[in-house]
N, C-alpha and C positions, 0 to 999 in steps of 0.2 A: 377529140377535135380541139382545134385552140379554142381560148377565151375570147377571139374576134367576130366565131364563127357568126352564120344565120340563127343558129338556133341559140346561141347562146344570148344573142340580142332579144328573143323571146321574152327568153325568160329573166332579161335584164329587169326589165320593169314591169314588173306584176303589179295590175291595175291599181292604184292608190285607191278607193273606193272601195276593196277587197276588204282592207284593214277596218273596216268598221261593220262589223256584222247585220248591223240593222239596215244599212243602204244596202249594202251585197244582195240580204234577205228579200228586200225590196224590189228587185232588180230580178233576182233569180222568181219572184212571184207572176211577174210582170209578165215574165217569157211562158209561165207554164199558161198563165190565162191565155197567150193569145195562142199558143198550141191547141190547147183543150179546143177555143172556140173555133178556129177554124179546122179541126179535124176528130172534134171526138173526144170521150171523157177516158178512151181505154187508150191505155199505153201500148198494148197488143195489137192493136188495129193504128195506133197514130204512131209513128218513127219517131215523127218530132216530138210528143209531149213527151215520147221514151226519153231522147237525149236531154230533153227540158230537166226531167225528174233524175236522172241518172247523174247528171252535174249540181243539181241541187243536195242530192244524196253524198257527192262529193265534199260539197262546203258543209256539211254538217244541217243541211237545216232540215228542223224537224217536220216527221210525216204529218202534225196536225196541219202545218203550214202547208205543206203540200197539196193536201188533199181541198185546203179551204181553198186553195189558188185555181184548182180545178173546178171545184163549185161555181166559182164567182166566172170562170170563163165562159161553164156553159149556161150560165143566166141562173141558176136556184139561188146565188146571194146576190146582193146589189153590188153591178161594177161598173165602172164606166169601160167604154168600147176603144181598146185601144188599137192603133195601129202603127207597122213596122215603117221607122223610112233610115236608109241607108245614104247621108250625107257623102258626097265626094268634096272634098279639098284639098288647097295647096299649098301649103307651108314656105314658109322662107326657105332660100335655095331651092327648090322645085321639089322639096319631098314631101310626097303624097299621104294625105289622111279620109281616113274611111268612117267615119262616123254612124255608130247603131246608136240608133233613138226607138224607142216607145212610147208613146207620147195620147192622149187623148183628146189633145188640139193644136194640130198643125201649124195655125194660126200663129201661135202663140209660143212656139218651142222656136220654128225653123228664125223668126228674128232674134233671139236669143242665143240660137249657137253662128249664127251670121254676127253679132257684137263681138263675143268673146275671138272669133277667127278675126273680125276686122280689128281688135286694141291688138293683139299679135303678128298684124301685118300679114294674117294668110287670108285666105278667101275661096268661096265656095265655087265650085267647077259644073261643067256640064256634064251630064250622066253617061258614066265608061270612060271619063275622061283618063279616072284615078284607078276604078274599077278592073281593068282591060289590065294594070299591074300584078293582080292578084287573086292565089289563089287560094279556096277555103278546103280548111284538113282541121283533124281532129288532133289536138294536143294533148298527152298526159303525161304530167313531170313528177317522176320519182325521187326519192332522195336516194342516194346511193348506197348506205349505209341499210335501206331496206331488205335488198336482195340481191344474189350473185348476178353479173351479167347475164353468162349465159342461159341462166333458168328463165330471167326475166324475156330473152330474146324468144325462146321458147314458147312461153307462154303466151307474149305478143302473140306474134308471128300464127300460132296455130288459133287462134282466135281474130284472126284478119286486120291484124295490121301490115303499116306497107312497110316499116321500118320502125328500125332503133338507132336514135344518135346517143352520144357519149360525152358526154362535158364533165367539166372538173371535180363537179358535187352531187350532177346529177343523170339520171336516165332520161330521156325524152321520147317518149312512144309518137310515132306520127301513124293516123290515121287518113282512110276516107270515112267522110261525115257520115256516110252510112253502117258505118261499122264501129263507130265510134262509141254506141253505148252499148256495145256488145264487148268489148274489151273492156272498158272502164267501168262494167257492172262486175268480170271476171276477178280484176284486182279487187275490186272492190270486197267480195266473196271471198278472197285468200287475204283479205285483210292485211293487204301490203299499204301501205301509208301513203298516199298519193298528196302532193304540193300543189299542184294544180290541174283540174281537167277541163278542158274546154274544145269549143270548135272557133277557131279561127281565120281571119283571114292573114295569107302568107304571103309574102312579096315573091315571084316568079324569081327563077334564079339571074341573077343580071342587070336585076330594077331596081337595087337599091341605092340610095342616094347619098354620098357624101357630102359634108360640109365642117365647118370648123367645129372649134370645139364653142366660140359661142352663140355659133348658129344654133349646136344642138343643146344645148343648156337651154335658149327661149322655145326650141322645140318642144324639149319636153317639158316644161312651165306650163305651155299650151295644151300637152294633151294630157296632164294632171289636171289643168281646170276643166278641161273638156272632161274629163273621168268624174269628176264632182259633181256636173250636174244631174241634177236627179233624173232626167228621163234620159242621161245616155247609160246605153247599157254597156259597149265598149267602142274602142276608140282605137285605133290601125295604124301603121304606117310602114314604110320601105323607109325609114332613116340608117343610115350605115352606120353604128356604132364601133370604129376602131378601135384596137387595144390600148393605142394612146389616152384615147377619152373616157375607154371604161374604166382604166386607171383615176384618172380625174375625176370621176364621177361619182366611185365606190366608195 
């Protein structure tokens, strides 16, 4: 597939917050507590805290951490209670951002990512506004140099994914969310080297939105800072990255 495609814009910008292991870790803890609490300490019985652990097992972080993120979810250590809220906004030129937050005071977060969208000139939407663009699939990006196409199509595919794309460096497994830590446990197990696993949200084919090249330069300025703060966990968008600007950009 070209260098323009959707999927390649994916994996254009792998969340700047990644690179620092101690936020990442932070972030990936975040998600297993509120798992664990609202469904259960067993990964067997809860889906979610599976995918929670199975992506955490991806970035490297270790089972102690794991396992204390679980404790603290379901009350045996001291946590505070958090809770999920999914930000809808608008960006300059009208492209849509989806913002995951964890956050343990409302209050206190939502004026906080309302500043940082209003000094960038976006601003916050009404709910399904942004939402209604997109859909959530399971991402896993291999490097290419891991494994032959075909075996890797294989191995997908019979362990339920819906597809494999093809970029210039890398593999891209798309999932549904539900199947998503059933394949990314598999590679995980053949010890193929995975670059990124995640569940994401995807822009619907058709939604995504062009602008210049310095509209998208302030864009993504905005969803780096958005990616910095500490209680976002990740941060979305349908921006159209063409070959022109991923040139300029790389």
């Amino acid at each position: 597939m070209a260098g323009h495609s959707k999927w390649a814009n994916i994996k254009h910008r792998k969340e700047s917050s990644d690179k620092k292991k101690g936020r990442l870790f932070a972030k990936l803890s975040r998600e297993i507590m509120v798992s664990a609490r609202l469904g259960g300490p067993d990964p067997n019985a809860n889906p979610r805290l599976r995918i929670a652990i199975s992506k955490a097992r991806s970035s490297n972080m270790p089972q102690e951490n794991i396992e204390k993120a679980i404790k603290k979810g379901i009350g045996e250590l001291q946590n505070s209670n958090y809770e999920e809220i999914v930000y809808e906004a608008f960006a300059p030129g009208g492209v849509g951002l989806l913002i995951e937050v964890m956050t343990d005071k409302k209050t206190r977060t939502t004026p906080e990512i309302k500043n940082i969208l209003s000094k960038a000139n976006a601003s916050m939407s009404t709910p399904n506004s942004v939402l209604k663009f997109f859909e959530r699939k399971g991402i896993i990006i291999i490097p290419k140099d891991q494994i032959e196409e075909e075996k890797l199509y294989e191995i997908a595919i019979e362990n339920g994914a819906e597809d494999l794309k093809i970029e210039e460096d890398a593999f891209i497994i798309i999932t549904d969310p539900k199947d998503f830590s059933n394949v990314n446990e598999i590679l995980n197990h053949l010890q193929i080297k995975i670059e990124e696993a995640n569940i994401k949200f995807i822009p619907l084919e058709g939604t995504e939105v062009r602008v210049d090249l310095e509209k998208a330069q302030k864009i993504l300025k905005l969803i780096e800072t958005l990616e910095n703060h500490d209680e976002v966990q990740a941060v979305y968008h349908n921006l159209f990255l063409s070959e022109e600007i991923e040139k300029v950009l790389s």
